[in-house]
Every structure is written in C-alpha cells, then in structure tokens.
C-alpha positions as CSV (number, residue, x, y, z in Angstrom):
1,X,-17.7,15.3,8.5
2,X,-17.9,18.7,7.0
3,X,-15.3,20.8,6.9
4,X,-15.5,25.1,6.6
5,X,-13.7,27.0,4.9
6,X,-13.4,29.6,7.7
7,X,-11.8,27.1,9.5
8,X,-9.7,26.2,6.7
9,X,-8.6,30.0,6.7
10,X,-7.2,29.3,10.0
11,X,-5.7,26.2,9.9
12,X,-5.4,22.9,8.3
13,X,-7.8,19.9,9.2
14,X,-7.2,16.3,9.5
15,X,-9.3,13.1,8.8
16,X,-8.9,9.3,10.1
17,X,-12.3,7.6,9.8
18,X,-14.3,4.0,9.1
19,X,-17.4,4.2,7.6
20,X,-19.9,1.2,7.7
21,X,-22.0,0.3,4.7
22,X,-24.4,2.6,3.8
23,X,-22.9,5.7,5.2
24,X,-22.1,6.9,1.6
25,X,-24.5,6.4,-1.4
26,X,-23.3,5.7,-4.2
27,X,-26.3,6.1,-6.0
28,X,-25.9,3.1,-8.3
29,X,-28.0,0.1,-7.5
30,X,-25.7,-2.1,-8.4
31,X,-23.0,-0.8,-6.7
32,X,-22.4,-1.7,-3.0
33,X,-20.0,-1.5,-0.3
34,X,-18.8,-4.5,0.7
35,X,-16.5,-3.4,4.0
36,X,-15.9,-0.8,5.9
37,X,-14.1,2.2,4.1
38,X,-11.0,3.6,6.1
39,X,-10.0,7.2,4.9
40,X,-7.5,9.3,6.4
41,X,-5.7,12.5,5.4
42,X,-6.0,16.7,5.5
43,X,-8.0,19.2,4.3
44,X,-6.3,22.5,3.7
45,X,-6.3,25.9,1.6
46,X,-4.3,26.3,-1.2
47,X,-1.9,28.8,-0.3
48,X,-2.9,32.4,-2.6
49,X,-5.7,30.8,-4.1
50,X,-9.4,32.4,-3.1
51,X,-11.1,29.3,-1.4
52,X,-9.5,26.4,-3.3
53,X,-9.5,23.2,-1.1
54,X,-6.9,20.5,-1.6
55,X,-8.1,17.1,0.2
56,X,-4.8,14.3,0.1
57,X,-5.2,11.2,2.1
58,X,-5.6,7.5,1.7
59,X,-8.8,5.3,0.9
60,X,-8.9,1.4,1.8
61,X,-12.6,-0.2,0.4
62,X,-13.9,-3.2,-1.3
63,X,-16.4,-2.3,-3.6
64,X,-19.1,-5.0,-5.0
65,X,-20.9,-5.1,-8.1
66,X,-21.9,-7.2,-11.0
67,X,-19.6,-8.2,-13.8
68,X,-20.1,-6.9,-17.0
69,X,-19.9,-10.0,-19.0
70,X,-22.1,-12.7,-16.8
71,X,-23.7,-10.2,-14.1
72,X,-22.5,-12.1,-11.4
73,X,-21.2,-10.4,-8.3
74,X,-17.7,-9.2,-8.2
75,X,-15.7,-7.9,-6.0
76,X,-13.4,-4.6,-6.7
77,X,-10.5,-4.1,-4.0
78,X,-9.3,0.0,-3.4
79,X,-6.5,1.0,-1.4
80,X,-5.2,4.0,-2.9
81,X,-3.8,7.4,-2.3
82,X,-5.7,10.6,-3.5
83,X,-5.0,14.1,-4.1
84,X,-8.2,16.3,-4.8
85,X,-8.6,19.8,-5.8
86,X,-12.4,22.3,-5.3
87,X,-13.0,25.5,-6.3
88,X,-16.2,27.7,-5.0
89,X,-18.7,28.3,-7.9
90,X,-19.2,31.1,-9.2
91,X,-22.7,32.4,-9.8
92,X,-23.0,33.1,-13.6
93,X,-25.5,31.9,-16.4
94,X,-24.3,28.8,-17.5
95,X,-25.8,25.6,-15.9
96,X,-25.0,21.8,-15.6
97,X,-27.4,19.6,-15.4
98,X,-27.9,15.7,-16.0
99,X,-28.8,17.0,-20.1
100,X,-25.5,18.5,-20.2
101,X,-23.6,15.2,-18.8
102,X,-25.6,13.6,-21.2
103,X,-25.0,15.4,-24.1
104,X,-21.7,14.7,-23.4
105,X,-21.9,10.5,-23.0
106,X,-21.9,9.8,-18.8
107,X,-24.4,8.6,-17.0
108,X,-27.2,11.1,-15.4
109,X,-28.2,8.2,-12.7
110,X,-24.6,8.2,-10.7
111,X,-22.9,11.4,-10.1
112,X,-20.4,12.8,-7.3
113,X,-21.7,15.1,-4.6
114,X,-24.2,17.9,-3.7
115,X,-21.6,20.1,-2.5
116,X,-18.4,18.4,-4.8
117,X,-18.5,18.4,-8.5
118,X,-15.9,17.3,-10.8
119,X,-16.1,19.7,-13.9
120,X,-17.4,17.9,-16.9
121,X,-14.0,17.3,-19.3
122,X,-12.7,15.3,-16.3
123,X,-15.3,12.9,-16.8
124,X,-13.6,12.5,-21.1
125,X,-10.5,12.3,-19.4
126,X,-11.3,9.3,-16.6
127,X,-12.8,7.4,-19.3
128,X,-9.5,8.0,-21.7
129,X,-7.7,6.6,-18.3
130,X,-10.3,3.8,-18.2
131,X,-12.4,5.0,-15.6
132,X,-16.0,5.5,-15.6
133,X,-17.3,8.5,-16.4
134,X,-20.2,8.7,-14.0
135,X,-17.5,9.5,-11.3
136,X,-17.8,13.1,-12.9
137,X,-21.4,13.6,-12.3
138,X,-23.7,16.3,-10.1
139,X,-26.1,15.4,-7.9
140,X,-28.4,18.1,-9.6
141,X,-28.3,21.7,-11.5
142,X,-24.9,23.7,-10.1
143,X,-24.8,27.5,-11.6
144,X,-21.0,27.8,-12.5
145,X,-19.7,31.0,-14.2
146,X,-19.7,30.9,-18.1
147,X,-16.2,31.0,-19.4
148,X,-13.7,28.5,-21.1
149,X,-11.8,26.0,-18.9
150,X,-8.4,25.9,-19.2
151,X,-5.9,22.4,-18.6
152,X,-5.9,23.2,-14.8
153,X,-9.9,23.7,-14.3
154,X,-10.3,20.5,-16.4
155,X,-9.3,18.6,-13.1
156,X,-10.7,21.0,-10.9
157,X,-13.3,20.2,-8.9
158,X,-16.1,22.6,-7.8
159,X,-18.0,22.9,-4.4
160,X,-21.1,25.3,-3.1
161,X,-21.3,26.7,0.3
162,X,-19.2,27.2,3.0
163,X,-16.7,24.0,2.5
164,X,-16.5,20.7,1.8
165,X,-18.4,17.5,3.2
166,X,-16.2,14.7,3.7
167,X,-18.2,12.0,1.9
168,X,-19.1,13.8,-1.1
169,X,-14.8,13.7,-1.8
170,X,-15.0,9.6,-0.8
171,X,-17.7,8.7,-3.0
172,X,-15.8,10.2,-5.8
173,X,-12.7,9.2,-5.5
174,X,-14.0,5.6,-5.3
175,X,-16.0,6.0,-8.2
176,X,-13.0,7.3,-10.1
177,X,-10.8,4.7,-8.9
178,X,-13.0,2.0,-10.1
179,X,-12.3,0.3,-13.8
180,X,-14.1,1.5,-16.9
181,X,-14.9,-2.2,-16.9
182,X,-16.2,-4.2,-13.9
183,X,-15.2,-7.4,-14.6
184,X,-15.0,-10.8,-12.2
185,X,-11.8,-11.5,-13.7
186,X,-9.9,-11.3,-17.3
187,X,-10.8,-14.2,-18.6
188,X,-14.5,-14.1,-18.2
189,X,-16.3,-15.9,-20.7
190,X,-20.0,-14.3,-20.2
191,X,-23.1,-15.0,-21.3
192,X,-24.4,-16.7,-24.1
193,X,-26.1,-15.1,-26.4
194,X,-28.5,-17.6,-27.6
195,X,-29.1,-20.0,-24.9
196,X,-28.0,-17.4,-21.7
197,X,-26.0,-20.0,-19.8
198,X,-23.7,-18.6,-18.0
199,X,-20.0,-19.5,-20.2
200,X,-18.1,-19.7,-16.4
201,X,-20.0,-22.5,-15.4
202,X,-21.2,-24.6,-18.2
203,X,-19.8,-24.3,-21.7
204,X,-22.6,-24.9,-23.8
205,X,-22.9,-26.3,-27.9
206,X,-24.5,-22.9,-29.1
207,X,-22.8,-21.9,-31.9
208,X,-23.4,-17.6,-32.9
209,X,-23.3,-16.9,-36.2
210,X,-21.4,-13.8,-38.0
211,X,-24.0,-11.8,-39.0
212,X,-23.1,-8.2,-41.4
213,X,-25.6,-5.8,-40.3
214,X,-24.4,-3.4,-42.7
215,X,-27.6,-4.1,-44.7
216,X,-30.0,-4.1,-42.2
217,X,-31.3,-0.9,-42.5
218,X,-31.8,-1.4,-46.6
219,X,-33.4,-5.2,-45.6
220,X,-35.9,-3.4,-43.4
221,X,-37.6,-0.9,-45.5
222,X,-37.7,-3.8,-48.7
223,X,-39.9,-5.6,-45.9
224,X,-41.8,-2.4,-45.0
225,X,-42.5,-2.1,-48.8
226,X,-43.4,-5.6,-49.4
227,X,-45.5,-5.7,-46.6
C-alpha cells in the first residue's frame, strides 16, 4: 500500500491490513515471520511542515528467530503502538551508504526501507534503548543534504519519491521493536564452549577455565621469535 503525498495534501489516509508471511522482507535470514501481521492506523501531513509524513497506528506480529545464547528458535511476540515521523530528502552531496552505517557499528546486511530511512543517530539511540541497530539501516546509497542534525532530525525518518510505502514503515518498526538481545528466555544457559551441548538440555561436566588474555598478544610474538 503506497501512499502519495498529493493525496496526503488533500486529506488524511487510513490503514487496517493482515499481511501473510513473506509479504515483508526483513532481510535477515534468520529472522522470520511467524503469523500474520495486523497493522492499522493513518497516514497524514504534518500540519506547516513541507512534506513531513506522520504514520500512528498499531502492529500485532510474532516474530521468530534464533536465540542468542543456544541458536535455537525463539519466538518474539509484538503488539505495540507506533508513531513514525519522514521527511523528503533533500538532494545535496553527502551520501549514506552501508560504509557509513558501518563506520558507525550497525549492520550493513539488514536495513529499513528503499523509500523509508531512519537517519543514522537513531540507530546509537535504539541500541542505548536496547534495540538493534540494524532497524536504522538503508536499503542502499540515499543522497541527503549535508548539514548537521539537530535532536528533532535525530528521530526523523527520511523518504524518496512521491510518499511513503506502507511496508517499508512495518518492517521498521518491527525491527525497532525487537530486543537488542534475542533470547529464548532469561535464564538461558547456552552453549558450551568446549563440548557444544546445548546447556538447556543436558548439563554437561566441562569445566572452562579463566583464562587472562591480557598477555596474549606479547605470548604470540615470543612464539613468532622462537620459531
């Protein structure tokens, strides 16, 4: 569902949809849908503002994925209210690309939308929040005019074209809702290290030792030398 801003200029649209598995892509391998996602809410222009696009409504999703700690699947309930700001870009000389996110620690492989990106100090602040970062990625090179962002931009999203497409906004507000760290529950006890048992179903004798790596480095080039 794609939504124009002309349209916008005129009046204010509405959403109320379910959306199968595999109607949005994530674009994380690991990370599926595991039933349908129910989304309803309104598009609409901010009033004074030269094409800004707020988009409120309501997600309902389970998300699946491996845990963290002993890669099994895991299962990650959202049912949440959002409220979701866009800007146009502005043609200028500065350009983010997947070097840029990773200069500044997200992941290029996972990123928002073609048409909806969240501006790159949004990602620092999700993961000060807890969230993943990667829920502040582009899908590839946007031009955006060169200038300093101020507190408001920070949360400011950014779109291309002539409006907004509907799953673009999904897919990143699920990503952003989702926890910094996937986890099958709180007290999982992982993987072991030495024997790779899983901890959660048998507890097994191997014992890790401390080990102060602090010398490693210094270790490694007495070896080299002796060698």
């Amino acid at each position: 569902m794609f939504f124009n801003v002309r349209d916008l200029e005129l009046k204010p649209a509405r959403f109320d949809v379910e959306l199968p598995a595999g109607s949005i892509e994530f674009l994380d391998p690991k990370l599926r849908q595991a039933s349908p996602l129910r989304a309803s809410g309104t598009v609409e222009l901010v009033t004074g503002s030269l094409g800004e696009i707020r988009v409120r409504g309501h997600v309902q999703v389970r998300m699946q994925t491996e845990c963290d700690r002993c890669l099994e699947p895991a299962e990650f309930p959202v049912d949440s209210g959002f409220e979701l700001y866009y800007r146009p870009v502005a043609e200028g000389s500065f350009e983010v690309n997947a070097n840029n996110a990773a200069h500044r620690g997200q992941r290029p492989e996972a990123r928002t939308a073609a048409h909806a990106v969240r501006a790159g100090v949004s990602a620092n602040k999700a993961a000060r929040r807890g969230r993943r970062p990667e829920a502040a990625m582009a899908a590839r090179p946007v031009r955006v005019e060169e200038k300093a962002i101020d507190a408001g931009e920070a949360e400011m999203g950014f779109y291309e074209g002539d409006g907004l497409e509907l799953n673009d906004v999904l897919r990143e507000f699920v990503l952003l809702a989702l926890p910094m760290q996937r986890l099958c529950s709180e007290n999982c006890k992982g993987i072991c290290p030495e024997c790779g048992q899983n901890r959660n179903h048998n507890e097994c004798r191997c014992q890790t030792a401390a080990v102060d790596d602090r010398w490693a480095a210094l270790k490694e080039l007495r070896k080299n030398a002796e060698s």
